[in-house]
C-alpha positions as CSV (number, residue, x, y, z in Angstrom):
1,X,-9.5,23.2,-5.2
2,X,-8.1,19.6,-5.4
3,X,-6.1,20.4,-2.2
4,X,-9.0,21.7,-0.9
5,X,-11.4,18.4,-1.2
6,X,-7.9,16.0,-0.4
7,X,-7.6,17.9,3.1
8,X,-11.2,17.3,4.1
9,X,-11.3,14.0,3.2
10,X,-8.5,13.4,4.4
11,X,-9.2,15.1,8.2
12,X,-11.8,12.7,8.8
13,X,-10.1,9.2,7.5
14,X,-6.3,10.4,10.0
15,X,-9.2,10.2,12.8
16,X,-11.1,7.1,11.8
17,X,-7.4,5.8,11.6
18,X,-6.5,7.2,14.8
19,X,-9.2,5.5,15.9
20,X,-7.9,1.8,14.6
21,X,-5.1,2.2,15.9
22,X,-6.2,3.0,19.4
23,X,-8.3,-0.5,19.0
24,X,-5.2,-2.2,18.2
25,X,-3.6,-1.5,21.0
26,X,-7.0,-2.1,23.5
27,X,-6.1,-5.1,25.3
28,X,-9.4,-5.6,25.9
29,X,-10.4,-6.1,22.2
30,X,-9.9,-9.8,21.4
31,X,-6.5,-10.6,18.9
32,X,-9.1,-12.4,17.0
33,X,-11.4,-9.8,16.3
34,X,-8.4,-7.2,15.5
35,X,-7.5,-9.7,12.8
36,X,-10.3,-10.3,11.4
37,X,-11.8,-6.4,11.9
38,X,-9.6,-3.7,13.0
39,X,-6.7,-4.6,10.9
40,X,-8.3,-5.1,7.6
41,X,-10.6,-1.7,8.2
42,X,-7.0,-0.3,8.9
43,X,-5.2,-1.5,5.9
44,X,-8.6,-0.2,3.8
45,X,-8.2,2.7,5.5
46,X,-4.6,3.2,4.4
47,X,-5.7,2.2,0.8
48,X,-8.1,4.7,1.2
49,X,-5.4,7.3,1.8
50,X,-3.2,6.5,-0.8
51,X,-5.9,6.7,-3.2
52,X,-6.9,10.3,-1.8
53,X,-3.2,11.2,-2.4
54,X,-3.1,9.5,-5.9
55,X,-6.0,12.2,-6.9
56,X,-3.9,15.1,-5.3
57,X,-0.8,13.8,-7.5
58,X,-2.8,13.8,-10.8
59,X,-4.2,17.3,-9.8
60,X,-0.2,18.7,-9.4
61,X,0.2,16.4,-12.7
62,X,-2.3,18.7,-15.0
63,X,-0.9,21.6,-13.3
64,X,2.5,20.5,-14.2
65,X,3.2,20.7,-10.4
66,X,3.9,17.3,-9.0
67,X,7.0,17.1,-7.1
68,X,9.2,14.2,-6.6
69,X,10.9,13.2,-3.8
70,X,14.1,10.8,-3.3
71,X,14.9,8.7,-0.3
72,X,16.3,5.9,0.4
73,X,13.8,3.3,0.8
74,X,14.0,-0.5,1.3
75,X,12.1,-2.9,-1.1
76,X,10.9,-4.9,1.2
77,X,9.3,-3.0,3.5
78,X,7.4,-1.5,0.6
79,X,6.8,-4.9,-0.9
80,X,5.1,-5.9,3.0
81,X,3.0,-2.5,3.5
82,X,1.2,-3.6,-0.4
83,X,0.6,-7.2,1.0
84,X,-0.7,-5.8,4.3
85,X,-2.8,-3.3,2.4
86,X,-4.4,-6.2,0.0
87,X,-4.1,-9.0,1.5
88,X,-7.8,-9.0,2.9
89,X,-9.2,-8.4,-0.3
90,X,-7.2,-11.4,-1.9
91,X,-8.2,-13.7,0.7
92,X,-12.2,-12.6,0.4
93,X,-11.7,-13.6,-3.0
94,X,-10.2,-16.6,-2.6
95,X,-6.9,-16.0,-4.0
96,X,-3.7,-16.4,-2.4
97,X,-1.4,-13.5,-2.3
98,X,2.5,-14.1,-1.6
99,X,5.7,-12.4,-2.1
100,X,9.5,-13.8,-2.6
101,X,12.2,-11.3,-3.0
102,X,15.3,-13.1,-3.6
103,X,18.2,-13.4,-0.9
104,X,20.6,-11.4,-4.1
105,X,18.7,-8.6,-4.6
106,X,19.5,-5.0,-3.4
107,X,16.6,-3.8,-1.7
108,X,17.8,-0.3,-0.7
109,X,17.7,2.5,-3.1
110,X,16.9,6.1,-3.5
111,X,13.5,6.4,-4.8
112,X,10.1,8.3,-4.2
113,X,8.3,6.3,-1.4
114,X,5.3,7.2,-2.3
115,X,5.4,6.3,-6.4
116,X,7.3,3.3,-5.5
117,X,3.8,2.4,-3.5
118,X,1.6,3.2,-5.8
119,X,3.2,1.3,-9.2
120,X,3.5,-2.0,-6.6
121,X,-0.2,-1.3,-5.6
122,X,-1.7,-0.8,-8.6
123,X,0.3,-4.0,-10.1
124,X,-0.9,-5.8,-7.6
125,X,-4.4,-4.2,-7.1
126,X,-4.7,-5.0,-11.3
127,X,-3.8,-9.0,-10.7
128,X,-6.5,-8.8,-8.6
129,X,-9.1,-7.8,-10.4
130,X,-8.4,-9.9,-13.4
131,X,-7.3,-13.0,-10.9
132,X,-10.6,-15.3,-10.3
133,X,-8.6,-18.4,-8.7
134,X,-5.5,-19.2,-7.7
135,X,-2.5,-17.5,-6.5
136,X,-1.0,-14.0,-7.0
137,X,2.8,-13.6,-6.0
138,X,4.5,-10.3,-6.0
139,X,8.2,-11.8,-7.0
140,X,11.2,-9.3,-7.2
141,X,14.6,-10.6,-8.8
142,X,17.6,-9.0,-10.1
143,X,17.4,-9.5,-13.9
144,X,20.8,-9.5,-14.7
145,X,21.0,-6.0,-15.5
146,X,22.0,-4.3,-12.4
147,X,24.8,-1.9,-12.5
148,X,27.4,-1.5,-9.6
């Protein structure tokens, strides 16, 4: 049932994003405009999906189902996709949204993509809500407990 309602929601947000994209690459669309429409309606749109896939996951997860997969995934592409996805938001609100990963950090391991994205987003998507001025800065450091 759950995978049911996830692919027909999903169906019609892959075109709408289709869509996007297509206007992105319309040369006769105004870089202006794509900044301040197309790309935020495409990073909502992407929000939008991963929260369609977040209700599929706790579905498998009562069903004792969910599946985890491992690749090898880098940090800081991750860490860029979240501040894509919410940066709009931040600045509508008036907060300023950064990240720092520093230089001495290993940024490549084998992980799940997609939980990787979604413990990132939430963190982020949580500072936020409960952010009303200021600055919110997704910093990533070694802690002094990496092993080799």
């Amino acid at each position: 049932m759950m995978a049911s309602v996830s692919h027909e929601l999903r169906t019609p947000l892959n075109g709408s994003m289709s869509m996007l994209e297509c206007a992105l690459e319309d040369h006769k669309i105004k870089p202006e405009s794509k900044e301040e429409y197309i790309i935020p309606a495409l990073n909502c749109s992407h929000l939008l999906l991963h929260l369609i896939n977040d209700i599929l996951d706790y579905g498998q997860m009562n069903h004792q189902a969910l599946k985890l997969t491992y690749f090898t995934v880098d940090v800081r592409k991750v860490v860029k996709e979240v501040y894509e996805l919410l940066v709009f938001k931040a600045k509508r609100r008036g907060i300023d949204l950064f990240t720092e990963i520093a230089p001495e950090v290993t940024t490549s391991f084998k992980t799940d993509p997609n939980r990787l994205m979604q413990i990132i987003n939430n963190l982020v998507g949580n500072a936020l809500k409960f952010t009303f001025e200021g600055y919110i800065k997704i910093n990533i450091e070694n802690n002094g407990t990496q092993k080799n």
